[in-house]
Structure formats: structure tokens, C-alpha cells
MOPAC internal coordinates of N, CA, C and O (Angstrom, degrees):
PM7 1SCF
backbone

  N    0.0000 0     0.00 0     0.00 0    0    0    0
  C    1.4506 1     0.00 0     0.00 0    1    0    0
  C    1.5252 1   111.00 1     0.00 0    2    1    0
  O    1.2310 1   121.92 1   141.48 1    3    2    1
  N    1.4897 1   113.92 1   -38.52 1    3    2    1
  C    1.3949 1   114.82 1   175.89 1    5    3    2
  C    1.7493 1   122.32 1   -45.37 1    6    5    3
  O    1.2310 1   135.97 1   146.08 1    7    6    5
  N    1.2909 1    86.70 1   -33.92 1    7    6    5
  C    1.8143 1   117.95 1  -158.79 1    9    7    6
  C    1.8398 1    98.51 1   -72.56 1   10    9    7
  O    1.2310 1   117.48 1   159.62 1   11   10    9
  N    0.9800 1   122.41 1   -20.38 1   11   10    9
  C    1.8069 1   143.39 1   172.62 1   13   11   10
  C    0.5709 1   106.11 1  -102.82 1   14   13   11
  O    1.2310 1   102.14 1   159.82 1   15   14   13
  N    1.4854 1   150.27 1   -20.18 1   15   14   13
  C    1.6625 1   157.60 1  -161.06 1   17   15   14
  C    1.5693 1    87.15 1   -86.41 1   18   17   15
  O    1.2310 1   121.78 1   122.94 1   19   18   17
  N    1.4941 1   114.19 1   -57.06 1   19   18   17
  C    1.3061 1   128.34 1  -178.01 1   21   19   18
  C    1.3439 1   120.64 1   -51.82 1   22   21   19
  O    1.2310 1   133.03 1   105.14 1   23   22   21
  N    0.9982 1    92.42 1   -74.86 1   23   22   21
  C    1.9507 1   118.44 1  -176.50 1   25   23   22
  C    1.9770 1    89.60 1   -34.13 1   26   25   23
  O    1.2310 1   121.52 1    96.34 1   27   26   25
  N    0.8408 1   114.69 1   -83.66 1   27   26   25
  C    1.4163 1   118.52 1   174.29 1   29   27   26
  C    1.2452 1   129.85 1   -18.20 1   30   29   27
  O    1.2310 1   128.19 1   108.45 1   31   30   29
  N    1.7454 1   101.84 1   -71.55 1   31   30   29
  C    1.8297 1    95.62 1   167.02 1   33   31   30
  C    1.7233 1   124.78 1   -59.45 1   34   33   31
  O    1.2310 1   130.60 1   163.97 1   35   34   33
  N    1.1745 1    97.15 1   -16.03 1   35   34   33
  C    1.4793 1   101.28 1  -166.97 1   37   35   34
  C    1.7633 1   103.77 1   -83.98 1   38   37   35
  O    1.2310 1   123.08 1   145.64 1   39   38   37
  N    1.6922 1   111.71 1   -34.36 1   39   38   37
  C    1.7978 1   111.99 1   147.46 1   41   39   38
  C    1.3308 1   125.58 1   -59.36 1   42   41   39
  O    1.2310 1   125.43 1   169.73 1   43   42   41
  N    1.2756 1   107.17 1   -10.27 1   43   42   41
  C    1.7573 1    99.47 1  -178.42 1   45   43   42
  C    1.6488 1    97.96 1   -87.91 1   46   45   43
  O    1.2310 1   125.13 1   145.98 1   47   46   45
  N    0.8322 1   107.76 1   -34.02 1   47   46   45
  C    1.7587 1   120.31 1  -161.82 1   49   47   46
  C    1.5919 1    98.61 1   -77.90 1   50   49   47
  O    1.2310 1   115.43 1   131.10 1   51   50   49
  N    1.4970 1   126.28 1   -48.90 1   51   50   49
  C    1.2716 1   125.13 1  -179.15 1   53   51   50
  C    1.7646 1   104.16 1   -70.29 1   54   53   51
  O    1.2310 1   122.70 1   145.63 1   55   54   53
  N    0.9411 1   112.44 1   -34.37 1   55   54   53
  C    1.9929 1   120.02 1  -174.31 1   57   55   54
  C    2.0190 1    69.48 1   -55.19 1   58   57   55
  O    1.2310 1   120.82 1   102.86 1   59   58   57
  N    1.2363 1   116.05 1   -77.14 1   59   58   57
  C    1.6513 1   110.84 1  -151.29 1   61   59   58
  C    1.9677 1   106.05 1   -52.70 1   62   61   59
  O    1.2310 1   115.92 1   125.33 1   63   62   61
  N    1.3410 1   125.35 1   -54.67 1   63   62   61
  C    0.9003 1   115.40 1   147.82 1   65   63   62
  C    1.4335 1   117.78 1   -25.30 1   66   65   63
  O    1.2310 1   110.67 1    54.37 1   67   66   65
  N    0.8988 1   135.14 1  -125.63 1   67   66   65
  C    1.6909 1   136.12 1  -176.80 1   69   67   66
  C    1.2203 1    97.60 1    28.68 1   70   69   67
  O    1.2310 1   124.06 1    95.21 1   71   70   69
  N    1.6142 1   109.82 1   -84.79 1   71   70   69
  C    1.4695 1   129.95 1  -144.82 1   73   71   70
  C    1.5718 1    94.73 1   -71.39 1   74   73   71
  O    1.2310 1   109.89 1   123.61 1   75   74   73
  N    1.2657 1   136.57 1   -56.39 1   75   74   73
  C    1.3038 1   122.84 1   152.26 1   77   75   74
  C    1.5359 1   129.04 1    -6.09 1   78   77   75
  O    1.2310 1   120.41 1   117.95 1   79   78   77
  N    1.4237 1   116.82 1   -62.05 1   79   78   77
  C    1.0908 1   142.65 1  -171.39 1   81   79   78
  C    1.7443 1   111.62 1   -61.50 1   82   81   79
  O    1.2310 1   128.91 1   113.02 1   83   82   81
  N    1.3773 1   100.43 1   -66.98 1   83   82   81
  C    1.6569 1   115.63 1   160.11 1   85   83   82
  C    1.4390 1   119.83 1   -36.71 1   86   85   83
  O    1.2310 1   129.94 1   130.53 1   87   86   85
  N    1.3251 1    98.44 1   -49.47 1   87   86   85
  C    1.7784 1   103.87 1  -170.53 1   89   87   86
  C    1.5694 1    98.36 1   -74.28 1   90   89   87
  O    1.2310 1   114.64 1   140.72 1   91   90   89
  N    1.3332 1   127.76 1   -39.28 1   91   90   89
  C    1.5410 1   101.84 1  -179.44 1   93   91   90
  C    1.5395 1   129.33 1   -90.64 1   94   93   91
  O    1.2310 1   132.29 1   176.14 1   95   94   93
  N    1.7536 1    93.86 1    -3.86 1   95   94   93
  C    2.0205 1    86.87 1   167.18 1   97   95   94
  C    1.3076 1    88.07 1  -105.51 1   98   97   95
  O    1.2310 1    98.48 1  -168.88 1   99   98   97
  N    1.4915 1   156.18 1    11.12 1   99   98   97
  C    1.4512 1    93.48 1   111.71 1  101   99   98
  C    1.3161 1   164.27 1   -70.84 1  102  101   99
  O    1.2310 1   124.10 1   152.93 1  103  102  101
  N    1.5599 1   109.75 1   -27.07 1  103  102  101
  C    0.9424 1   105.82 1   179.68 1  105  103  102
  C    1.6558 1   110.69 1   -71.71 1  106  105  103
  O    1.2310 1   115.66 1   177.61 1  107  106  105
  N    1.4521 1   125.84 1    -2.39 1  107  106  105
  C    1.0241 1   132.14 1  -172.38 1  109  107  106
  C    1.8223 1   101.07 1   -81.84 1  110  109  107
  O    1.2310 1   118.50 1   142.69 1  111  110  109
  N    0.9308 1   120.46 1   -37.31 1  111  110  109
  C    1.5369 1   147.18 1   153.46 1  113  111  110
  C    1.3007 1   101.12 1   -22.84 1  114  113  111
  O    1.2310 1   122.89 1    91.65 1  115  114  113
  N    1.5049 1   112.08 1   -88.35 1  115  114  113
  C    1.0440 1   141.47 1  -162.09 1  117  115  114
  C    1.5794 1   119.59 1   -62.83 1  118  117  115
  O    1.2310 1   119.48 1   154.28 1  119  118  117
  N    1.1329 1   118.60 1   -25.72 1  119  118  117
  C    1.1157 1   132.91 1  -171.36 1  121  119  118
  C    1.8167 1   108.91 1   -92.04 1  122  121  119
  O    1.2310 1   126.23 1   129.65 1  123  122  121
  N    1.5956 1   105.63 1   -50.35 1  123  122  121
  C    1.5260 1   109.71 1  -166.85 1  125  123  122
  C    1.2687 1   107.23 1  -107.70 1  126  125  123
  O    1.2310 1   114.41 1   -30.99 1  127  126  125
  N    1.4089 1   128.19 1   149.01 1  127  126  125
  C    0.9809 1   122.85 1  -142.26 1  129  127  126
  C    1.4732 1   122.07 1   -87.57 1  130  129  127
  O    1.2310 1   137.91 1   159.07 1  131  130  129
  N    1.9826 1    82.89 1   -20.93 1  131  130  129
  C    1.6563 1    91.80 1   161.36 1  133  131  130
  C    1.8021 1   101.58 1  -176.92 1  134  133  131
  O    1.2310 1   130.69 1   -89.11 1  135  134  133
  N    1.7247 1    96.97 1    90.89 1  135  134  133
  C    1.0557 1   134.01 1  -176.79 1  137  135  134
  C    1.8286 1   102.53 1   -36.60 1  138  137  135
  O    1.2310 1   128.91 1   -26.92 1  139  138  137
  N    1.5174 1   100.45 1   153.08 1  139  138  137
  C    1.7150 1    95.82 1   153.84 1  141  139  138
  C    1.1071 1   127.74 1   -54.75 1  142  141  139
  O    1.2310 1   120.53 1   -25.07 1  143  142  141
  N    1.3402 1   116.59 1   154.93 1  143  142  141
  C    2.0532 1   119.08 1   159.92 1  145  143  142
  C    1.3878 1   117.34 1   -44.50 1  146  145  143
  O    1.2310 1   126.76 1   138.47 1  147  146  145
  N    1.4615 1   104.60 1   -41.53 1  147  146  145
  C    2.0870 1   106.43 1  -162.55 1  149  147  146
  C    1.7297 1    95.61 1   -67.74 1  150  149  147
  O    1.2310 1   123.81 1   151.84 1  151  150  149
  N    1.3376 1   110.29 1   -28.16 1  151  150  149
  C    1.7183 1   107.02 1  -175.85 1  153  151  150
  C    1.7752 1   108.74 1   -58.66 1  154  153  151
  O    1.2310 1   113.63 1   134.08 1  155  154  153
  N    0.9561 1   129.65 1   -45.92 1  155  154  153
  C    1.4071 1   133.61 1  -165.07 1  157  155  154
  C    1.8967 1    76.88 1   -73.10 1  158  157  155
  O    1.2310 1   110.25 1   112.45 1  159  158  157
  N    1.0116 1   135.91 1   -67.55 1  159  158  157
  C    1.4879 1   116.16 1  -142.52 1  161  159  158
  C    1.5169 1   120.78 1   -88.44 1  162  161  159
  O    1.2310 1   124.90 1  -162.25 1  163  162  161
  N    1.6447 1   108.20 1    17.75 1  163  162  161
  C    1.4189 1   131.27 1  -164.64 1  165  163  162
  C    1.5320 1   113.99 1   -76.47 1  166  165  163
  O    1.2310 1   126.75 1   149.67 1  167  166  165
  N    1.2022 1   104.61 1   -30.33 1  167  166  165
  C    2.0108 1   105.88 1   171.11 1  169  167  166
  C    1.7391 1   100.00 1   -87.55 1  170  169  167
  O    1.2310 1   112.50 1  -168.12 1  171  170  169
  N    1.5921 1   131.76 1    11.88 1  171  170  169
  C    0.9781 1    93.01 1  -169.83 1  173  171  170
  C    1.4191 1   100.71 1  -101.76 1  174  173  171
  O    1.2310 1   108.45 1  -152.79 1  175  174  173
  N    1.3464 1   139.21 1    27.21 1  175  174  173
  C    1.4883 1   133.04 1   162.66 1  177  175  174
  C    1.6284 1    98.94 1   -93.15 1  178  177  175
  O    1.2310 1   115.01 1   106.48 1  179  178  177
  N    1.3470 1   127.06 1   -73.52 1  179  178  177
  C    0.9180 1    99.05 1   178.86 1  181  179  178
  C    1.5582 1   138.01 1   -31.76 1  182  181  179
  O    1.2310 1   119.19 1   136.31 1  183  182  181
  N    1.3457 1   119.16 1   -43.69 1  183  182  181
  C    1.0905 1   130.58 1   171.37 1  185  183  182
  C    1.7016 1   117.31 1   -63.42 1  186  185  183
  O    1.2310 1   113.46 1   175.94 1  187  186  185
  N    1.1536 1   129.98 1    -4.06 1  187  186  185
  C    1.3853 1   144.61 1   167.51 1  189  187  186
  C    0.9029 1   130.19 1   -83.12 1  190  189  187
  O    1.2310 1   124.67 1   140.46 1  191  190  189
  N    1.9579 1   108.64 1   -39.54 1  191  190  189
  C    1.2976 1   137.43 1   178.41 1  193  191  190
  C    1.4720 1   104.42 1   -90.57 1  194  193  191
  O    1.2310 1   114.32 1   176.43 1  195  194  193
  N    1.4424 1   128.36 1    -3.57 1  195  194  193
  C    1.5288 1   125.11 1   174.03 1  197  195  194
  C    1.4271 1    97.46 1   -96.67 1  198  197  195
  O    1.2310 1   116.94 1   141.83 1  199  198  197
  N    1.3850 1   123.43 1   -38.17 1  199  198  197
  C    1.7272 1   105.46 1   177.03 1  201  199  198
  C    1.4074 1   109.13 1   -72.53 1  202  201  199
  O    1.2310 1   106.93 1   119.43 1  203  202  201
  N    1.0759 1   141.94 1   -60.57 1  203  202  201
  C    1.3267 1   128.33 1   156.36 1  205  203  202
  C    1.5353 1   132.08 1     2.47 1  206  205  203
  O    1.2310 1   128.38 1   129.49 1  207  206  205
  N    1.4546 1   101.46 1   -50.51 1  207  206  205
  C    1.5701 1   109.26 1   172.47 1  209  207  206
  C    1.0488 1   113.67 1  -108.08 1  210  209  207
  O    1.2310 1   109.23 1   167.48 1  211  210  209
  N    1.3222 1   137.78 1   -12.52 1  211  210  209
  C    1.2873 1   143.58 1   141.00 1  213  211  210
  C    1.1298 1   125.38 1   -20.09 1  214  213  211
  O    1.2310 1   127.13 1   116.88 1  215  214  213
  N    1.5684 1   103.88 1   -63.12 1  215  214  213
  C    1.3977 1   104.38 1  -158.54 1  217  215  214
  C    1.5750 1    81.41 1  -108.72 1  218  217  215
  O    1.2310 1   111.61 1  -156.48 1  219  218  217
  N    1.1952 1   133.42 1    23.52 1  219  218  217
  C    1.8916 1   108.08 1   140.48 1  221  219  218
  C    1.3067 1   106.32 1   -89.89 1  222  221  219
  O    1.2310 1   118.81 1   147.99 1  223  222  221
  N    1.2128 1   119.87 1   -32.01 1  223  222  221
  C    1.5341 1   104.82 1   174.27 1  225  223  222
  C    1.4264 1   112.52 1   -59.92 1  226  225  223
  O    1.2310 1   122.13 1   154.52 1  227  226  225
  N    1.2819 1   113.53 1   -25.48 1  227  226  225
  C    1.5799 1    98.31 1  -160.25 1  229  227  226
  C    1.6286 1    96.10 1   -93.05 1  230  229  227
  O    1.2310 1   109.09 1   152.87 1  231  230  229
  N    1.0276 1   138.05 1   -27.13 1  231  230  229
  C    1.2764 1   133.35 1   138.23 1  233  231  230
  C    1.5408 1   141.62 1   -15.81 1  234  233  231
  O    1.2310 1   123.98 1   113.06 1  235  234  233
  N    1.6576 1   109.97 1   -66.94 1  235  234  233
  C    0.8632 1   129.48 1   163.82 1  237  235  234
  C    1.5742 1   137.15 1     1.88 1  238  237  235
  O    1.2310 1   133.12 1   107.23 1  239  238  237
  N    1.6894 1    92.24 1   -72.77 1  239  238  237
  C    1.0461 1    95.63 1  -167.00 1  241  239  238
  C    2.2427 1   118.05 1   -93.59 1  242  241  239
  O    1.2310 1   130.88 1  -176.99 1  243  242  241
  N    1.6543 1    96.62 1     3.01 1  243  242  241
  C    1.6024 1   109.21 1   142.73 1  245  243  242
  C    0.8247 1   156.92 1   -22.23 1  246  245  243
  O    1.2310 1   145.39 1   112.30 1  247  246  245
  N    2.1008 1    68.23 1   -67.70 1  247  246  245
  C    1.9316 1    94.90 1  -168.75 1  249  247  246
  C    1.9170 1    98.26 1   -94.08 1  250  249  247
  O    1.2310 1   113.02 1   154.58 1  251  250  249
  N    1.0063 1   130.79 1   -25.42 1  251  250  249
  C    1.7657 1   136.55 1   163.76 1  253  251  250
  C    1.3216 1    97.74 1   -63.56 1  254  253  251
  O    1.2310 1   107.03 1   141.16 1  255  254  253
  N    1.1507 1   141.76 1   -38.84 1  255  254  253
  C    1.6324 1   120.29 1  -172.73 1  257  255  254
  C    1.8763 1   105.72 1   -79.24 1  258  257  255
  O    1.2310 1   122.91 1   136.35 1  259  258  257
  N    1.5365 1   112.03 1   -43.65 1  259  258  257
  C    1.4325 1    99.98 1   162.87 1  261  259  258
  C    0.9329 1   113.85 1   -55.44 1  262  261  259
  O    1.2310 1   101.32 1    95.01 1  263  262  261
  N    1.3876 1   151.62 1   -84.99 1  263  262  261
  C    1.3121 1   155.25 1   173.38 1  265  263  262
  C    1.5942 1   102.60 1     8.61 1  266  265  263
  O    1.2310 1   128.02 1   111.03 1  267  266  265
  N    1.3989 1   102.16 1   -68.97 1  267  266  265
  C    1.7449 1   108.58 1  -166.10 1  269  267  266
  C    1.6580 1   107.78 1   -55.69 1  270  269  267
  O    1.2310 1   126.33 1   130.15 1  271  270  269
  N    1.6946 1   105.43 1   -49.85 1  271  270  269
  C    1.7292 1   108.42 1  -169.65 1  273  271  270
  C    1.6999 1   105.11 1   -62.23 1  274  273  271
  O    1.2310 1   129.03 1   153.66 1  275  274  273
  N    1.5629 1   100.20 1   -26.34 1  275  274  273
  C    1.8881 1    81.94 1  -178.38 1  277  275  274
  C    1.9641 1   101.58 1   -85.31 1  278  277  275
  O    1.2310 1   131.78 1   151.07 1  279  278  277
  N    1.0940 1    94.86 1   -28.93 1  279  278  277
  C    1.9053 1    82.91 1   177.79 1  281  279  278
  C    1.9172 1    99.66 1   -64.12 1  282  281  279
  O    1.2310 1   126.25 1   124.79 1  283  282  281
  N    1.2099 1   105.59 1   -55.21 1  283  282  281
  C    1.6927 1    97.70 1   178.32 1  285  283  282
  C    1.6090 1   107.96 1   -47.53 1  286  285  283
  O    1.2310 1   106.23 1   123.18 1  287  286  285
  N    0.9608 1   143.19 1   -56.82 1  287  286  285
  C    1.6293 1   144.02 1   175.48 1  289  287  286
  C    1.6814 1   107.27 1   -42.84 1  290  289  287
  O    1.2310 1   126.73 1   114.29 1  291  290  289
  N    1.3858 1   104.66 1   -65.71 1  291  290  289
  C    1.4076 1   102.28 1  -173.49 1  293  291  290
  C    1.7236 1   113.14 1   -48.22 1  294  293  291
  O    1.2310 1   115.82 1   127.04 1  295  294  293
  N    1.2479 1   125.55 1   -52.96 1  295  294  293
  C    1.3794 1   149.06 1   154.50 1  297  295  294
  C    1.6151 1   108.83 1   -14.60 1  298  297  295
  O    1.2310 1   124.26 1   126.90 1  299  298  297
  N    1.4780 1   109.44 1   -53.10 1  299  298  297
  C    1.3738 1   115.37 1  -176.63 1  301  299  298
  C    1.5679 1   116.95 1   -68.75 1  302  301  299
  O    1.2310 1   120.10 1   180.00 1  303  302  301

């Protein structure tokens, strides 16, 4: 349970990262007249590392409901 406890905060924290990330190539954008290359592609780790945990969360709760019906079966 700890191990989801994790996975989770560590998506909340990258979602804030991200949006961090976004907000300054643009304004990095916006500001120069014609920014470096690495600026445009700078949210895309974070943003790599949010599907990653994304989609265990979105998983998650699947793979715990099988889990339960075969412990409920075995039980029977």
C-alpha cells in the first residue's frame, strides 16, 4: 500500500513540475526572439514521467479488483 501511497505523490509533484515547465518555455518563447531548440522540448520528461504514473494509476485499480475476485474464489 505504501508503494501507491508513493506512485501518487510523486504524480502530483510531476503534474506541478510539468506545468512549471510549460509556463517558462513559454514565456521563454515569448520573450526571446528566437529561443533555443532544448526550450520547446523541456516539459517533455516530465510529461513522460506523468504517463508512466498515470497509467499505473489508471491501472491500478483493475489489477486490485482481480486480485480480490481470485482471493474471494479461492475462499469459497
Amino acid at each position: 500500500m505504501r508503494w501507491n501511497k508513493w506512485v501518487r505523490q510523486t504524480h502530483r509533484w510531476l503534474s506541478v513540475a510539468f506545468t512549471v515547465t510549460v509556463v517558462a518555455a513559454t514565456v521563454a518563447v515569448l520573450t526571446q526572439a528566437e529561443p533555443a531548440a532544448w526550450v520547446y522540448y523541456l516539459p517533455l520528461l516530465p510529461l513522460f514521467l506523468l504517463l508512466g504514473t498515470g497509467l499505473y494509476l489508471f491501472v491500478l485499480p483493475y489489477v486490485t479488483r482481480g486480485r480480490a475476485r481470485r482471493g474471494a474464489a479461492r475462499a469459497s
